[in-house]
C-alpha positions as CSV (number, residue, x, y, z in Angstrom):
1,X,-59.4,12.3,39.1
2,X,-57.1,9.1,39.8
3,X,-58.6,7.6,37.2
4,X,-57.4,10.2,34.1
5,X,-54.0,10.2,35.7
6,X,-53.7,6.4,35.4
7,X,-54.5,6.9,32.2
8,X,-52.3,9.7,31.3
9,X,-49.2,8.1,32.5
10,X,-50.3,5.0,30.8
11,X,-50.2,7.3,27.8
12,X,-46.7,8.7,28.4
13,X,-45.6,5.6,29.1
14,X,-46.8,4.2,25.4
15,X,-46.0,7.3,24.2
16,X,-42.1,6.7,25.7
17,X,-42.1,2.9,24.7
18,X,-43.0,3.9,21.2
19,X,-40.4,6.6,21.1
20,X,-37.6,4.0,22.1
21,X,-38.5,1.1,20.4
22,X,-39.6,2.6,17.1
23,X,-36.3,3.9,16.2
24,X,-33.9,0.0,17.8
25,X,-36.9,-1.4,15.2
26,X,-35.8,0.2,12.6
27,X,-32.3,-0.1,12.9
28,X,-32.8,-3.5,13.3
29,X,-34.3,-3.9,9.5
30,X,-31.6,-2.8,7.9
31,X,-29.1,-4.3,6.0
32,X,-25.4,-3.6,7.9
33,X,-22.9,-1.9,5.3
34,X,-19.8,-3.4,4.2
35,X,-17.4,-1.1,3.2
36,X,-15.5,-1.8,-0.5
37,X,-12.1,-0.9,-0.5
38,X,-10.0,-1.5,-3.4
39,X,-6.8,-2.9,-2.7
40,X,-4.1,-2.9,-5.7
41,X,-2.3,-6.1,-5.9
42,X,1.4,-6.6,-6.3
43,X,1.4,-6.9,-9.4
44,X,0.1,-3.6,-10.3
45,X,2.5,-1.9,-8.0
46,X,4.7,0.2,-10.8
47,X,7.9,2.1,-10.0
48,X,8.2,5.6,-11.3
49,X,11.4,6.4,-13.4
50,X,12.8,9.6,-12.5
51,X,14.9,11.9,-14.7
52,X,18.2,12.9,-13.2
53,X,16.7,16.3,-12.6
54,X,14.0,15.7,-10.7
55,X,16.2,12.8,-9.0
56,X,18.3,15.6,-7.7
57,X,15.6,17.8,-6.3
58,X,13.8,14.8,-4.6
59,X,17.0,13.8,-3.2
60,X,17.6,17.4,-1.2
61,X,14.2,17.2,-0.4
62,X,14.1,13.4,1.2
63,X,17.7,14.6,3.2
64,X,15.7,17.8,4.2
65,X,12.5,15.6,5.5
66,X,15.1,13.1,7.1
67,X,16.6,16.0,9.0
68,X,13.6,16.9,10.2
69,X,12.9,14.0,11.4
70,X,15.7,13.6,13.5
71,X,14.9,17.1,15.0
72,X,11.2,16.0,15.8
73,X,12.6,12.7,17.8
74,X,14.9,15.1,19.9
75,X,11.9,17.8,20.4
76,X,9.6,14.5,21.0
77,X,13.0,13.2,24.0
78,X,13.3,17.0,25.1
79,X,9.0,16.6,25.8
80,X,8.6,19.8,23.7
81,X,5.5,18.5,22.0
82,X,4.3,21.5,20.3
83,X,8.0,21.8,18.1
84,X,7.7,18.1,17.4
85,X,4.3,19.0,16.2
86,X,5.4,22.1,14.3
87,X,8.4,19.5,12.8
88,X,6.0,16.9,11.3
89,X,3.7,19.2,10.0
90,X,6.2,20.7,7.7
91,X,7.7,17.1,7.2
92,X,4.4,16.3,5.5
93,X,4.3,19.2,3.4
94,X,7.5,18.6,2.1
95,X,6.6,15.0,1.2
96,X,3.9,16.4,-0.9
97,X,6.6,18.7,-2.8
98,X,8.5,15.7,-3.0
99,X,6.0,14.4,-4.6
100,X,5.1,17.2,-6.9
101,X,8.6,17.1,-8.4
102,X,7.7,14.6,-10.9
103,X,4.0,15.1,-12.3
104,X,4.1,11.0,-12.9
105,X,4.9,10.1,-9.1
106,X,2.6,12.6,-7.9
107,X,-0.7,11.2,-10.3
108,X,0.6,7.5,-8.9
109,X,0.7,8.3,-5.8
110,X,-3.0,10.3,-5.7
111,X,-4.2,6.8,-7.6
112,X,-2.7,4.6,-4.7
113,X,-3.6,7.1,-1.8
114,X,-7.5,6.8,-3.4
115,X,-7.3,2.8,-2.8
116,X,-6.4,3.2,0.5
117,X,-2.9,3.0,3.0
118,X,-2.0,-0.8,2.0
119,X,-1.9,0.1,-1.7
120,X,-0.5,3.5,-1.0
121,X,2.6,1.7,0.9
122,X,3.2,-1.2,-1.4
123,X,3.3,1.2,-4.2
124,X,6.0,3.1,-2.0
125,X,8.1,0.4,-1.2
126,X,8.7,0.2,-5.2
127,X,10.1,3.6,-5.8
128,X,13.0,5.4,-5.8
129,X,15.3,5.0,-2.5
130,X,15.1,8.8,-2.0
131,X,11.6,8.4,-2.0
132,X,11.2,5.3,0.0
133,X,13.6,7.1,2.7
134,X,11.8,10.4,2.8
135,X,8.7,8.7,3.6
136,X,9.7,6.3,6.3
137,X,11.3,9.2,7.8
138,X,7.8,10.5,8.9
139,X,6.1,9.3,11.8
140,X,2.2,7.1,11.6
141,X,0.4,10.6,12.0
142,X,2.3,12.4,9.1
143,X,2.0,9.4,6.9
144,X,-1.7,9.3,7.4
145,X,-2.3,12.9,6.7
146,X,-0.1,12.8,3.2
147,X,-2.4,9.6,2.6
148,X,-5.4,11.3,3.3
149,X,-4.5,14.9,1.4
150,X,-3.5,12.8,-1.7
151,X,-6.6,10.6,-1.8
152,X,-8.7,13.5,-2.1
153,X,-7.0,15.0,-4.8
154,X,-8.3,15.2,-8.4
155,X,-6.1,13.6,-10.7
């Protein structure tokens, strides 16, 4: 009797070591994946001319989104998280209107958003003030989230 339970656990134990160290084995072969991101240089960086039309909507828009802004720092001072929240939520939103206003801006922007945040910001620092204020009017979260909508956007 001692002797089969020796070599049961014996068993369980190789069964156990097996278990364990076939899978760190096999991790261990493969390759480690590098991540391609494709970064847009400067160069390529273009700045979208708006017609006074659609300059006039984005500008009520980009004063609307800076408004909001303002009221999501006092909601953020007042500790009224959820309205601050609420506030940058919307803010987002409206940036993507913003961006809809001019079919052009918006197919730039979905290009740049798809080669990720650095390309998606230089190309931002070239447009339109309106633009540029609008969207530095948003905080790191709501910036990430308009990045993140646009890049998976068929264009």
């Amino acid at each position: 009797m001692r002797k089969s339970v020796r070599f049961a656990s014996a068993a369980i134990v190789a069964a156990i070591a097996i278990g364990v160290a076939g899978p760190v084995a096999t991790a261990a072969e493969q390759e480690p994946v590098v991540p391609v991101v494709a970064v847009a240089g400067d160069e390529e960086y273009e700045t979208v001319e708006l017609t006074q039309a659609e300059l006039d909507e984005v500008q009520a828009l980009s004063q609307e989104i800076q408004n909001d802004a303002s009221l999501t720092q006092q909601a953020e001072g007042r500790g009224d998280m959820a309205a601050a929240q609420a506030l940058n939520a919307g803010a987002g939103k409206k940036i993507i209107k913003l961006l809809q206003k001019s079919p052009k801006v918006f197919k730039a922007a979905i290009r740049y958003a798809k080669a990720g945040n650095k390309a998606f910001n230089g190309w931002m620092s070239k447009q339109n003030w309106a633009i540029r204020a609008a969207w530095w009017a948003l905080n790191g979260s709501a910036q990430s989230w308009v990045i993140d909508y646009l890049a998976h956007q068929i264009s």
